[in-house]
Backbone as JSON Lines, residues from 0, in Angstrom:
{"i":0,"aa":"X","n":[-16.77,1.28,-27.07],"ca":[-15.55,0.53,-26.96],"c":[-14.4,1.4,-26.43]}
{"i":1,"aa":"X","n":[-14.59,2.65,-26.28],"ca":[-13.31,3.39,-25.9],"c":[-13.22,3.71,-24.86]}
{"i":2,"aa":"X","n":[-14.09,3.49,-23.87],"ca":[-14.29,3.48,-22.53],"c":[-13.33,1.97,-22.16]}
{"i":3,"aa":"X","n":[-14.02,0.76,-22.68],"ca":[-12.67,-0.24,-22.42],"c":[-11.58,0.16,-22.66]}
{"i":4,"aa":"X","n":[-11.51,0.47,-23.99],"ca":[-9.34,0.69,-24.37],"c":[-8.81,1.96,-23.51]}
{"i":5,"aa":"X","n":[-9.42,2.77,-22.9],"ca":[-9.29,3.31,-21.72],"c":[-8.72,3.0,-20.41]}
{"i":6,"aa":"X","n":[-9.68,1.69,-20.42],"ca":[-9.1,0.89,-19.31],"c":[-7.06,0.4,-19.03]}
{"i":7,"aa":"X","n":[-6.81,-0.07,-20.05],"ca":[-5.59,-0.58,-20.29],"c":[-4.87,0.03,-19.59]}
{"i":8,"aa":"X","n":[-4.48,1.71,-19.55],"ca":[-3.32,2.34,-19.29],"c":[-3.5,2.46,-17.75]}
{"i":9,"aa":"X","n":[-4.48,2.29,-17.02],"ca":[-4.97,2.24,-15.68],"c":[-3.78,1.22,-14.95]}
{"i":10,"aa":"X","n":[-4.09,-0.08,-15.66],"ca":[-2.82,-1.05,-14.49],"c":[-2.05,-0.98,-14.58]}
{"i":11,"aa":"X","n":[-2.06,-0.69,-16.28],"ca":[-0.26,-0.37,-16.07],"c":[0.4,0.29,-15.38]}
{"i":12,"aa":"X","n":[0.05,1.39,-15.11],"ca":[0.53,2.58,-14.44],"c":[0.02,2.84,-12.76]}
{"i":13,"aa":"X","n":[-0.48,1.62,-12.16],"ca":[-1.03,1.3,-11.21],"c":[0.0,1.6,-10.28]}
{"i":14,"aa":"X","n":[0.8,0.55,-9.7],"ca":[1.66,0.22,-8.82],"c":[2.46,0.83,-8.49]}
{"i":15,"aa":"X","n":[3.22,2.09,-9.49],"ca":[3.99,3.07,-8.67],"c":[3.65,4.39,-7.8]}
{"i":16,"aa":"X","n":[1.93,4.43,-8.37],"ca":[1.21,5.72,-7.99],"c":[0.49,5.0,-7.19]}
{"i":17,"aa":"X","n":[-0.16,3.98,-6.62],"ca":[-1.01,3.63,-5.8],"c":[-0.59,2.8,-4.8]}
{"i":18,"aa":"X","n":[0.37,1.8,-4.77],"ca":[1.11,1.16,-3.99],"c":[2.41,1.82,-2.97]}
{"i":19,"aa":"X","n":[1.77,1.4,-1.71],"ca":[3.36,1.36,-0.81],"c":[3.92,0.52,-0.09]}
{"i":20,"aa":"X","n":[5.31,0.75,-0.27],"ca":[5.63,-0.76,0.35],"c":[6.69,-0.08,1.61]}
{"i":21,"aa":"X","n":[6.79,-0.79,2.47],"ca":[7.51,-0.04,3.44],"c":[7.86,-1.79,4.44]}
{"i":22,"aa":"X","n":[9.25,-1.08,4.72],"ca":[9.91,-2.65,5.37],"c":[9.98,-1.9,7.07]}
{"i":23,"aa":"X","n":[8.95,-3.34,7.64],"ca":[8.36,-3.12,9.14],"c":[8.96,-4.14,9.94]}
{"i":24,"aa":"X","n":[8.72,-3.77,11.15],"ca":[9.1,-4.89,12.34],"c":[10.85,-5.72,12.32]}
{"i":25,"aa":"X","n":[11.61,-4.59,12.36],"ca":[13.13,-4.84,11.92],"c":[13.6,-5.35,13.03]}
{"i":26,"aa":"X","n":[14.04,-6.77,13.16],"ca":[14.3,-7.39,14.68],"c":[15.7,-7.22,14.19]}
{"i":27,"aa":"X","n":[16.72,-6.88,15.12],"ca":[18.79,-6.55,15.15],"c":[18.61,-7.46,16.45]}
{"i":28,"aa":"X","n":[19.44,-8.23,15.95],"ca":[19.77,-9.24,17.22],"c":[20.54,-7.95,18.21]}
{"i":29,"aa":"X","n":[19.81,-8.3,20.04],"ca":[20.42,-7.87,20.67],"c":[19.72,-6.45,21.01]}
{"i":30,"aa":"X","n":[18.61,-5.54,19.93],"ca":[18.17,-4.73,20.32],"c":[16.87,-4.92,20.07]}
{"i":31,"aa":"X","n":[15.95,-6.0,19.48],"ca":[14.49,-6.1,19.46],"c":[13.88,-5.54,18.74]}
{"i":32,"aa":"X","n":[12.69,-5.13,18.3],"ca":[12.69,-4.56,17.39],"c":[12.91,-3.07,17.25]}
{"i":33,"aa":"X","n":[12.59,-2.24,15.76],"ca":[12.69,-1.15,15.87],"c":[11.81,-0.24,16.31]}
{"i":34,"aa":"X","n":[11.58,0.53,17.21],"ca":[10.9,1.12,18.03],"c":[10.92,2.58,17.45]}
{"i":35,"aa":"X","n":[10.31,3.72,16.69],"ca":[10.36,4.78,16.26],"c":[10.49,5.49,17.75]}
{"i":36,"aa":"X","n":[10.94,6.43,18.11],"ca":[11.09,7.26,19.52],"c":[11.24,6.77,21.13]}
{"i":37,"aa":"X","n":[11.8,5.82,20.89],"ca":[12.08,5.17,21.78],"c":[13.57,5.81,22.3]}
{"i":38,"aa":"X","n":[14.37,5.93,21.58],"ca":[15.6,6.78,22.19],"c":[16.67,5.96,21.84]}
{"i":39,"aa":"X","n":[16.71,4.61,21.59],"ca":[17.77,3.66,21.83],"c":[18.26,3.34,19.7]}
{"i":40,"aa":"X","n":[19.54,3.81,19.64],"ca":[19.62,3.93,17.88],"c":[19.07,2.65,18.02]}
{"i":41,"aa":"X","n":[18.78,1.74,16.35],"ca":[18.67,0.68,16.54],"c":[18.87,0.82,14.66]}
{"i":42,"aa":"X","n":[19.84,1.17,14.44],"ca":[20.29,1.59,12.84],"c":[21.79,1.13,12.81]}
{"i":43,"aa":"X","n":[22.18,0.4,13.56],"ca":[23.98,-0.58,13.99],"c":[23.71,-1.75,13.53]}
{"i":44,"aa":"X","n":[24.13,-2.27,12.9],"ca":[24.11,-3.64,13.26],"c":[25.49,-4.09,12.64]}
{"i":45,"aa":"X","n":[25.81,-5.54,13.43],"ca":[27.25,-6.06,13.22],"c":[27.79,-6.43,11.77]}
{"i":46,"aa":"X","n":[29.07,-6.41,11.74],"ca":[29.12,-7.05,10.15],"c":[28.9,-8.56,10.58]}
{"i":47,"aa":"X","n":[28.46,-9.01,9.15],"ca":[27.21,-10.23,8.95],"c":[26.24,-10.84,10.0]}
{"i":48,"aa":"X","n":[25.56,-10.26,10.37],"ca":[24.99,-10.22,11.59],"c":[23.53,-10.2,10.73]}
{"i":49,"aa":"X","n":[22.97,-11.11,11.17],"ca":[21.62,-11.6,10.24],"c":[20.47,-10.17,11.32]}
{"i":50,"aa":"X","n":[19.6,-9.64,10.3],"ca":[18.42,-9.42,10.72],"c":[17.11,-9.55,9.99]}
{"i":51,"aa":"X","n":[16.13,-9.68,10.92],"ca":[14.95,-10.58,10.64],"c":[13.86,-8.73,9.99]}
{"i":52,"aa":"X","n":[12.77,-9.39,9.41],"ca":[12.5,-8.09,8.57],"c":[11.06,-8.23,8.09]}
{"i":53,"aa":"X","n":[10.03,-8.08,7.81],"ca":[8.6,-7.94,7.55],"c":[8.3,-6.9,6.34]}
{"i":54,"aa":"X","n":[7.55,-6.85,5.25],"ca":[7.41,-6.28,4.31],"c":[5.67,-5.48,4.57]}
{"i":55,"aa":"X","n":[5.72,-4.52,4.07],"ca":[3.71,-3.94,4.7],"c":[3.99,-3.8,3.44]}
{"i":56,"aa":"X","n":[2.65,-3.88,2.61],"ca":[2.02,-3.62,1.65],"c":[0.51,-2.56,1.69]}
{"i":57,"aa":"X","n":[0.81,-1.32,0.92],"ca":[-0.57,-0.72,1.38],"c":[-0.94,-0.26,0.32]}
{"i":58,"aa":"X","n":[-2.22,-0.7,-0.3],"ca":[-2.7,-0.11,-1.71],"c":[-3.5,0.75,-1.55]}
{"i":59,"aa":"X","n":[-2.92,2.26,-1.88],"ca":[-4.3,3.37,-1.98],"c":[-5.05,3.39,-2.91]}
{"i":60,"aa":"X","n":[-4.99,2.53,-4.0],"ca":[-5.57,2.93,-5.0],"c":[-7.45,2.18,-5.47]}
{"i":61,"aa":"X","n":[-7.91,2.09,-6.5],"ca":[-9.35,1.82,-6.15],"c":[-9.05,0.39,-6.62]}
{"i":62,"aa":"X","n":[-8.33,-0.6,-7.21],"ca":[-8.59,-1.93,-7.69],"c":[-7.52,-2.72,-6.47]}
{"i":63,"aa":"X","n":[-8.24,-3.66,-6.03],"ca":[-7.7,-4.69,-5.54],"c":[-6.65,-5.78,-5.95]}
{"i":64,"aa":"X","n":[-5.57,-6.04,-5.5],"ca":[-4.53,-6.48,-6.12],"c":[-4.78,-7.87,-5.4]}
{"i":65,"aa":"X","n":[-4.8,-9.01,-6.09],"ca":[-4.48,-10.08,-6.46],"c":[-2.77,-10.91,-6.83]}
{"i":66,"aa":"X","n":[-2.51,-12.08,-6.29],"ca":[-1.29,-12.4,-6.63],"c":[-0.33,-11.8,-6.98]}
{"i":67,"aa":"X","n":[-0.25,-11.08,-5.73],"ca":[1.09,-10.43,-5.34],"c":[2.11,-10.59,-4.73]}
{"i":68,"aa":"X","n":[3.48,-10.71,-5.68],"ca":[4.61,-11.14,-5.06],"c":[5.39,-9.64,-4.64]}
{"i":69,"aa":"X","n":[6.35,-9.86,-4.08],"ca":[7.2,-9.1,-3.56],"c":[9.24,-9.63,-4.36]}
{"i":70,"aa":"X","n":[9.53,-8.28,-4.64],"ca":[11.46,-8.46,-4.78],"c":[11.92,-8.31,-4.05]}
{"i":71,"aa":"X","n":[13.07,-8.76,-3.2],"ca":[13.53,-8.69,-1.72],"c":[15.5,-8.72,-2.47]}
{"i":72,"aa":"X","n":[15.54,-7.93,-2.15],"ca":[16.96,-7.62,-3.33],"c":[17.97,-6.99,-1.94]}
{"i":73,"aa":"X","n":[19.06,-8.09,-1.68],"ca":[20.77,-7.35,-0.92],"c":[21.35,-6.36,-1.77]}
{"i":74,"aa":"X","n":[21.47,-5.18,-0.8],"ca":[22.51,-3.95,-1.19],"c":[23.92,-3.48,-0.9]}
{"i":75,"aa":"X","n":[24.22,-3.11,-0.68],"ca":[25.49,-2.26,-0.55],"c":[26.73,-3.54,-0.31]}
{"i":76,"aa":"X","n":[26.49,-5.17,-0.45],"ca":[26.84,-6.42,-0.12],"c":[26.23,-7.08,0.77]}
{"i":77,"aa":"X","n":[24.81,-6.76,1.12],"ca":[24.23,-7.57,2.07],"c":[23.89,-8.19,1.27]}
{"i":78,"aa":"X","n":[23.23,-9.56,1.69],"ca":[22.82,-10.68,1.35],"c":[21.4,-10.93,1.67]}
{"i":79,"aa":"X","n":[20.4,-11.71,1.38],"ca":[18.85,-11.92,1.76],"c":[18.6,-13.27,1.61]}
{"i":80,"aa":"X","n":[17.53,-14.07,2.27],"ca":[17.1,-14.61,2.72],"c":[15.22,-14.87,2.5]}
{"i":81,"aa":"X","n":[14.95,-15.97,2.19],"ca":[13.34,-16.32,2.41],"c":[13.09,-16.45,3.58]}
{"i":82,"aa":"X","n":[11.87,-16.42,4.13],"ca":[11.61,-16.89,5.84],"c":[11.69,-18.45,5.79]}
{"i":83,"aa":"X","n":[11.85,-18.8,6.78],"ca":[12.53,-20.34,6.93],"c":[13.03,-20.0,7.53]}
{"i":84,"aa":"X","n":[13.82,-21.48,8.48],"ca":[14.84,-21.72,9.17],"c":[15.64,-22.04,8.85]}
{"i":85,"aa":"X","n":[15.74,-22.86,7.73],"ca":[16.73,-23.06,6.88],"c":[16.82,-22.88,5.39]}
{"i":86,"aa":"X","n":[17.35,-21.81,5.06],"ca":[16.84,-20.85,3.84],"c":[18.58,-20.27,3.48]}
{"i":87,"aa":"X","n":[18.62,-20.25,2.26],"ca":[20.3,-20.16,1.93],"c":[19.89,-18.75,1.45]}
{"i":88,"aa":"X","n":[21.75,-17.97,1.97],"ca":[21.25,-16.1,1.52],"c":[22.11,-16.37,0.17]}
{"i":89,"aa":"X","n":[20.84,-15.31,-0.38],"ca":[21.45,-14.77,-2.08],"c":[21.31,-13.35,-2.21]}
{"i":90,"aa":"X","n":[21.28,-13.36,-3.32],"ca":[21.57,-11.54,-3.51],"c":[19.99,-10.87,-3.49]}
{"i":91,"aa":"X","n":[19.08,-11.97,-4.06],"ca":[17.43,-11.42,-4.12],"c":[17.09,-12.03,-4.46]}
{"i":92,"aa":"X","n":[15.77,-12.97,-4.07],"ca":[14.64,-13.42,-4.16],"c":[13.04,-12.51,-4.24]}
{"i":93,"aa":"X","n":[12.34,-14.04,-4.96],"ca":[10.68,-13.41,-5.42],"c":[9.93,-14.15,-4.1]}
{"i":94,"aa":"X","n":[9.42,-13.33,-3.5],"ca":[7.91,-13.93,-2.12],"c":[7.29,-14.66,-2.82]}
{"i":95,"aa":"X","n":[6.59,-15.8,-1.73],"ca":[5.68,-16.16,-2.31],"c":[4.12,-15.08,-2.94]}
{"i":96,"aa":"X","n":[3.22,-15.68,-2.93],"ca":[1.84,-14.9,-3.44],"c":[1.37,-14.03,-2.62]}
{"i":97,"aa":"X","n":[0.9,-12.88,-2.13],"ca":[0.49,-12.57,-0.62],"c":[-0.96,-12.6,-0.98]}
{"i":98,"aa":"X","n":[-1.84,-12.68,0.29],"ca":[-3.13,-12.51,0.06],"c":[-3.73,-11.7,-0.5]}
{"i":99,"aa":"X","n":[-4.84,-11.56,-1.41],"ca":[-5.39,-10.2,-1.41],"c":[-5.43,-9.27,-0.98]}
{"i":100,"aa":"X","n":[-5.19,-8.02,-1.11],"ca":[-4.5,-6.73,-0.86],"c":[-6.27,-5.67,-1.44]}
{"i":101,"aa":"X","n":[-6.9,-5.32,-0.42],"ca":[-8.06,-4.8,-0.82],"c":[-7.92,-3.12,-1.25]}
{"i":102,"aa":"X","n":[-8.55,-2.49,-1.5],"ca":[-8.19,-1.01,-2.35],"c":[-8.65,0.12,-1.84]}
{"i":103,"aa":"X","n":[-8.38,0.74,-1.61],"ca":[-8.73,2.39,-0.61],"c":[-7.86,2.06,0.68]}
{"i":104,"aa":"X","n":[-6.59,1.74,0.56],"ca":[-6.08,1.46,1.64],"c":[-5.82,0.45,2.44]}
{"i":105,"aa":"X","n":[-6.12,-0.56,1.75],"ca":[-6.37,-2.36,2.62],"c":[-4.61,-2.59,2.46]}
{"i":106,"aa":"X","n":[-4.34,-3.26,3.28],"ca":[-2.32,-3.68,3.73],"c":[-2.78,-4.99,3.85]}
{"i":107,"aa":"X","n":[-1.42,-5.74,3.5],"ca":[-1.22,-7.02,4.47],"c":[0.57,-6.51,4.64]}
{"i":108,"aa":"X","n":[0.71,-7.64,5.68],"ca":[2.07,-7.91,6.33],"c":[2.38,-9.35,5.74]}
{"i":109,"aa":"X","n":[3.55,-9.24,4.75],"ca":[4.12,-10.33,4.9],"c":[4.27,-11.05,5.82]}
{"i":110,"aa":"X","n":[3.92,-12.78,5.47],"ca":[3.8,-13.82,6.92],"c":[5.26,-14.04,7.44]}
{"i":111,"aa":"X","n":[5.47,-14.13,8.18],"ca":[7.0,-14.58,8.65],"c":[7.55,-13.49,8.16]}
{"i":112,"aa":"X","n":[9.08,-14.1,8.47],"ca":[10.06,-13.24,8.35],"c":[10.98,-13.49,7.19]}
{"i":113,"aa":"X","n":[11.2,-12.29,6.38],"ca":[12.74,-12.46,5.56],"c":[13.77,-12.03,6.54]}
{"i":114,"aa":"X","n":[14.96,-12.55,5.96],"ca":[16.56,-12.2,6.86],"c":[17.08,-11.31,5.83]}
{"i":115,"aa":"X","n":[17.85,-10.54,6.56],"ca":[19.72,-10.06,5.72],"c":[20.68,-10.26,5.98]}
{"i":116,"aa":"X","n":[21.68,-10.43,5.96],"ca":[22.75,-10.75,6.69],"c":[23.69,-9.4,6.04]}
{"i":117,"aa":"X","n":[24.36,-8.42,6.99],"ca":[24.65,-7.54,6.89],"c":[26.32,-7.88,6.33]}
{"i":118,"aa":"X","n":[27.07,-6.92,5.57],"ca":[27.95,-7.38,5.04],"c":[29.49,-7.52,5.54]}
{"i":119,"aa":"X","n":[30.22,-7.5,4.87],"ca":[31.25,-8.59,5.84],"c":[32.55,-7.51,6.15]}
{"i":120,"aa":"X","n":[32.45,-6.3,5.64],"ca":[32.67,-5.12,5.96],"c":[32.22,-3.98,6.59]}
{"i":121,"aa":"X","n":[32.88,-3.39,7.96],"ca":[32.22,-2.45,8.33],"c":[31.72,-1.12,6.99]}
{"i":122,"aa":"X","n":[30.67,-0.11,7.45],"ca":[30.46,0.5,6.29],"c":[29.8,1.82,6.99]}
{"i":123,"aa":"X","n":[29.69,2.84,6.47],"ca":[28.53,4.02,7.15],"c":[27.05,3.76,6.61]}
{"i":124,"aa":"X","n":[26.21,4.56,7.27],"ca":[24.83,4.03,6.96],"c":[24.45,4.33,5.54]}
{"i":125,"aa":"X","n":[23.97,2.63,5.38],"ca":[23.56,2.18,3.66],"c":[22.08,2.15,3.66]}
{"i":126,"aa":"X","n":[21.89,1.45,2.47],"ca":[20.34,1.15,2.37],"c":[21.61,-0.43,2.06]}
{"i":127,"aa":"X","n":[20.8,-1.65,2.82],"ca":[20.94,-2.79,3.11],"c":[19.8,-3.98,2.52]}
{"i":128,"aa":"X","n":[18.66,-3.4,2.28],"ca":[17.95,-4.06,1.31],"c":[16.83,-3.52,0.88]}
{"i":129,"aa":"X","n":[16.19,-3.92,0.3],"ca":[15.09,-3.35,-0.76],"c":[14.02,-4.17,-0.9]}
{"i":130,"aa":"X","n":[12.27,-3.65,-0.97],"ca":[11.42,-4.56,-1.66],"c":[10.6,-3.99,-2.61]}
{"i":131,"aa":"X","n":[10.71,-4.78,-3.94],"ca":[9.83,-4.06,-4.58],"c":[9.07,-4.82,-5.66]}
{"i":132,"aa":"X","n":[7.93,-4.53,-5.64],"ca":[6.14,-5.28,-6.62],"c":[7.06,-5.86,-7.57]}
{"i":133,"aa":"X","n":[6.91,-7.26,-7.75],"ca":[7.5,-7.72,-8.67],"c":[6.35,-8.2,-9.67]}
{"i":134,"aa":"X","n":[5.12,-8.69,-9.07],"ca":[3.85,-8.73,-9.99],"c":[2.71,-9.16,-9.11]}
{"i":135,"aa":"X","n":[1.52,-8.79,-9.77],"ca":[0.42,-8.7,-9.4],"c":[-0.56,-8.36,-10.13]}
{"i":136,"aa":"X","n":[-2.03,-9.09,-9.64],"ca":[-3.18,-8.85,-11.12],"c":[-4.11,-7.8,-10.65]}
{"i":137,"aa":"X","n":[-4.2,-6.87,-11.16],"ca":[-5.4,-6.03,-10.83],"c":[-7.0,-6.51,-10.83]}
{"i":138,"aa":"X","n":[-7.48,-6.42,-9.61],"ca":[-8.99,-7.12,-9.56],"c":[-9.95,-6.33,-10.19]}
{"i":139,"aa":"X","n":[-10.3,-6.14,-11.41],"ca":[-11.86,-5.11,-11.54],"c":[-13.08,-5.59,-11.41]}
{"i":140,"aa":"X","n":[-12.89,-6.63,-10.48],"ca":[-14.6,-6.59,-10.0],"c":[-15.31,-5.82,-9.19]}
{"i":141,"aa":"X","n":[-14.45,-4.99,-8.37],"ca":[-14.46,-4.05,-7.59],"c":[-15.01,-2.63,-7.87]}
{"i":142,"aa":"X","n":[-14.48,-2.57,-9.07],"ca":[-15.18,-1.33,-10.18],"c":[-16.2,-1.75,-10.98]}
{"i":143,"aa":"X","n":[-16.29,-3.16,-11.22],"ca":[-17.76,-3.49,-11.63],"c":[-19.07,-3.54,-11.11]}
{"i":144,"aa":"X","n":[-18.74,-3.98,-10.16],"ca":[-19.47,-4.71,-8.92],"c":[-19.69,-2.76,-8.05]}
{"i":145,"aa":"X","n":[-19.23,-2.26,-7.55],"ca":[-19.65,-1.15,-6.86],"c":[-19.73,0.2,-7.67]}
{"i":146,"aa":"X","n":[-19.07,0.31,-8.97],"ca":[-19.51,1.03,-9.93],"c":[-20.34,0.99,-11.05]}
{"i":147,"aa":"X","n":[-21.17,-0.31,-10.85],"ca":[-22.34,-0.32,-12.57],"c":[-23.25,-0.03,-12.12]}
{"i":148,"aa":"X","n":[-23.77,0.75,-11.32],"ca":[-25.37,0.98,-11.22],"c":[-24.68,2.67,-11.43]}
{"i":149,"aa":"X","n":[-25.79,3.32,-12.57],"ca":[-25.86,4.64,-12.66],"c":[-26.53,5.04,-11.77]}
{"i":150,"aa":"X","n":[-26.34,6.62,-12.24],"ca":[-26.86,7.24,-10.41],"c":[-28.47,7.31,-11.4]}
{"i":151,"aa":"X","n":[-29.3,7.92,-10.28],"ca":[-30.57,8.74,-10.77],"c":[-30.63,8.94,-12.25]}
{"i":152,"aa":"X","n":[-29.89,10.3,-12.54],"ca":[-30.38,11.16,-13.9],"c":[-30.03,9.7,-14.71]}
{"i":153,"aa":"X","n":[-28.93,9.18,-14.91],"ca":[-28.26,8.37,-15.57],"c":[-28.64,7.29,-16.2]}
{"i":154,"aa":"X","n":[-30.18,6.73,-15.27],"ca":[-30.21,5.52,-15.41],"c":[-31.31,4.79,-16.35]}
{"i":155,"aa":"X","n":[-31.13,4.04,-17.06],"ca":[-32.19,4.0,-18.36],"c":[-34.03,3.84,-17.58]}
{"i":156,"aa":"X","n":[-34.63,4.11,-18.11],"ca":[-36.42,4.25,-17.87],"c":[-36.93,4.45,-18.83]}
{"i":157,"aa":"X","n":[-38.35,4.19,-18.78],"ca":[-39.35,4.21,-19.19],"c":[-40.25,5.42,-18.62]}
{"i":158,"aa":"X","n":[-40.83,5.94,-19.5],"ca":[-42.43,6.95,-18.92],"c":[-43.12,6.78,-19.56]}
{"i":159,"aa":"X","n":[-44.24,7.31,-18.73],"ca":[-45.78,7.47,-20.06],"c":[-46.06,8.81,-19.09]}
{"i":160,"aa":"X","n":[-46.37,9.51,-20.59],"ca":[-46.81,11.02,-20.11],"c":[-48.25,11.18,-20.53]}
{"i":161,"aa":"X","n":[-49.42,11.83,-20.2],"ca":[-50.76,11.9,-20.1],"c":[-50.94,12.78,-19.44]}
{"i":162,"aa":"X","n":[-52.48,13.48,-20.04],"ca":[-52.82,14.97,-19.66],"c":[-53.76,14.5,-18.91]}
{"i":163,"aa":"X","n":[-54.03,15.18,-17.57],"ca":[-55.15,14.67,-16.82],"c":[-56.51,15.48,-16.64]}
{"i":164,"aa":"X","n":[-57.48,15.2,-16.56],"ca":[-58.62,15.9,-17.0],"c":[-59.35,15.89,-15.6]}
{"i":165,"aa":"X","n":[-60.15,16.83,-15.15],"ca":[-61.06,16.66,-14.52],"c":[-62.3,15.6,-14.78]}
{"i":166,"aa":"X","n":[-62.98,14.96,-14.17],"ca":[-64.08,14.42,-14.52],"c":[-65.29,15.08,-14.52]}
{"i":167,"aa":"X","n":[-65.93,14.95,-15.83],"ca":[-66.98,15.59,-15.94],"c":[-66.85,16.76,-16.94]}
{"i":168,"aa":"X","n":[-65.32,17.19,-17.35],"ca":[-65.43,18.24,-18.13],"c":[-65.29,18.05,-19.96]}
{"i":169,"aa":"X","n":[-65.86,17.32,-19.99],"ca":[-66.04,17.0,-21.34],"c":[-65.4,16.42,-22.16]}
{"i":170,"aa":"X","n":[-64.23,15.34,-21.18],"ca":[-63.67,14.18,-22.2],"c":[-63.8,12.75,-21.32]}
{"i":171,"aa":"X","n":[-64.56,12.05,-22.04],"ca":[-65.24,10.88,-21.51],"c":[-64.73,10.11,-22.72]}
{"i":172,"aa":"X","n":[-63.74,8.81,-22.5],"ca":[-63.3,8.09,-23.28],"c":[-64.27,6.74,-23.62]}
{"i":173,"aa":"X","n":[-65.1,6.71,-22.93],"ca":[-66.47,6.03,-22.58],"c":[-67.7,6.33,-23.23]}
């Protein structure tokens, strides 16, 4: 049994050591998206000047995450947005569910787009919004399923051991 109650402290402590979340595909009206080395800043944007935004999800860790939402939280006075077209900004919203998120590295991309709308004051460079695991179920079928077969030494058997005799040398069970 202590191999299960073992188990417990595993998910808990899952999501800050095995999960990354990183905000991708940053469309700024007027400069497209963000392009790493491309040359052109693309870290301006106007006061309240909406931009469009994509969430990556990447789990290094060994259990597969299940019903996973995302926190999408306005900073420094920006405001946020659900994807839609017509979607009212608040200070932070919960994503819907994302798909299964597989383990040793499996990502998804949030579908569509969240907005921000940048704030209504010029400002120097902020952090403007944030996403972060708001919940999700750890899958262990993954550790069941590809970890229950013991190796070799490990694995329960049977033998029968017996001395073997030449024939003819003087043990005839017959």
């Amino acid at each position: 049994m202590e191999s299960l109650e073992g188990m417990t402290p595993a998910p808990e402590t899952y999501s800050p050591s095995d999960v990354e979340l990183a905000i991708v595909e940053v469309e700024i009206p007027g400069g497209g998206y963000d392009v790493p080395g491309d040359g052109i800043p693309k870290d301006v944007v106007n006061v309240n000047e909406v931009v469009k935004f994509r969430v990556k999800i990447t789990n290094n860790g060994q259990l597969p995450l299940d019903h996973v939402t995302l926190r999408i939280k306005g900073l420094n006075g920006a405001i946020v947005a659900p994807r839609g077209v017509i979607t009212e900004f608040v200070s932070e919203f919960v994503t819907e569910e994302l798909p299964r998120i597989d383990a040793h590295g499996g990502s998804q991309i949030t579908a569509g787009r969240f907005k921000f709308k940048a704030p209504a004051s010029p400002q120097g460079r902020q952090n403007l919004v944030s996403a972060k695991l708001e919940e999700w179920h750890a899958n262990l079928s993954h550790i069941q399923k590809d970890r229950s077969a013991a190796s070799e030494d490990e694995a329960p058997k049977a033998t029968f051991a017996a001395r073997v005799w030449p024939e003819g040398t003087g043990y005839d069970p017959d």
